[in-house]
C-alpha positions as semicolon CSV with decimal commas, in nm:
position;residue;x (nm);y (nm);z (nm)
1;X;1,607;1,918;-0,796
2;X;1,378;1,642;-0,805
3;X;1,139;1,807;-1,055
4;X;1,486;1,838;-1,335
5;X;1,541;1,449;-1,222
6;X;1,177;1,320;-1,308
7;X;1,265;1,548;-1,635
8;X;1,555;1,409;-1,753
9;X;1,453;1,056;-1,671
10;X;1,185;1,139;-1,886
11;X;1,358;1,259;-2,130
12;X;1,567;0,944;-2,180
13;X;1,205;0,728;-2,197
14;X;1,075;0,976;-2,491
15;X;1,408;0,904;-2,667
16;X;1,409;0,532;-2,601
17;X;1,047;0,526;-2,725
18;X;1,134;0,759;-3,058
19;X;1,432;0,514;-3,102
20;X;1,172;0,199;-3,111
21;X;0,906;0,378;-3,305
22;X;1,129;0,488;-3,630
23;X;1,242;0,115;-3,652
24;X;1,585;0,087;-3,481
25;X;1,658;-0,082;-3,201
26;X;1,575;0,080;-2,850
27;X;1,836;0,037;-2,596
28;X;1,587;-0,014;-2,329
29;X;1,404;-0,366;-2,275
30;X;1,027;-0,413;-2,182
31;X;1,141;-0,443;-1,809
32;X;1,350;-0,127;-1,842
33;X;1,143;0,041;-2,007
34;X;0,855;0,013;-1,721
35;X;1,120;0,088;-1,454
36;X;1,256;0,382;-1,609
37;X;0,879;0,488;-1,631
38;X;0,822;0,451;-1,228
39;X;1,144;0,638;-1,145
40;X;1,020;0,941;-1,339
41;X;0,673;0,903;-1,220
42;X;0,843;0,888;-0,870
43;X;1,042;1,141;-0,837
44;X;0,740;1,332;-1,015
45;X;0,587;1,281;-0,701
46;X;0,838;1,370;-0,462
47;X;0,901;1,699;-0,646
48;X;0,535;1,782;-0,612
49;X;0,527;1,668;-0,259
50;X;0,786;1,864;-0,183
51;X;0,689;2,141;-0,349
52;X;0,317;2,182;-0,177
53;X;0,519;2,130;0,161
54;X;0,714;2,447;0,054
55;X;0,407;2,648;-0,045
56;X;0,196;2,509;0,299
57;X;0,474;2,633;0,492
58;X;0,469;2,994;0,364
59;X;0,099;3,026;0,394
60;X;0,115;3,004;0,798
């Protein structure tokens, strides 16, 4: 779940980004930009986190 989160909030940064870079007007500031950036790295984490929990716990 977390993994399709960090996805999808990416997804919306790579489109706010393509939006600025072809010349119109991103809808995203500097500020929300960065913090948009941190919630996807974050629940990039968690996702992987989680996900080596998961994998520990079938190992034993």
């Amino acid at each position: 779940m977390a993994l399709l989160v960090s996805a999808a909030l990416f997804a919306i940064f790579a489109t706010n980004v393509a939006i600025g870079s072809f010349g119109g007007t991103p809808f995203l500031g500097d500020v929300g930009e960065m913090l948009l950036l941190l919630a996807t790295t974050v629940t990039f984490v968690v996702a992987i986190l989680k996900s080596e929990a998961t994998r520990r716990q079938g190992n034993k």
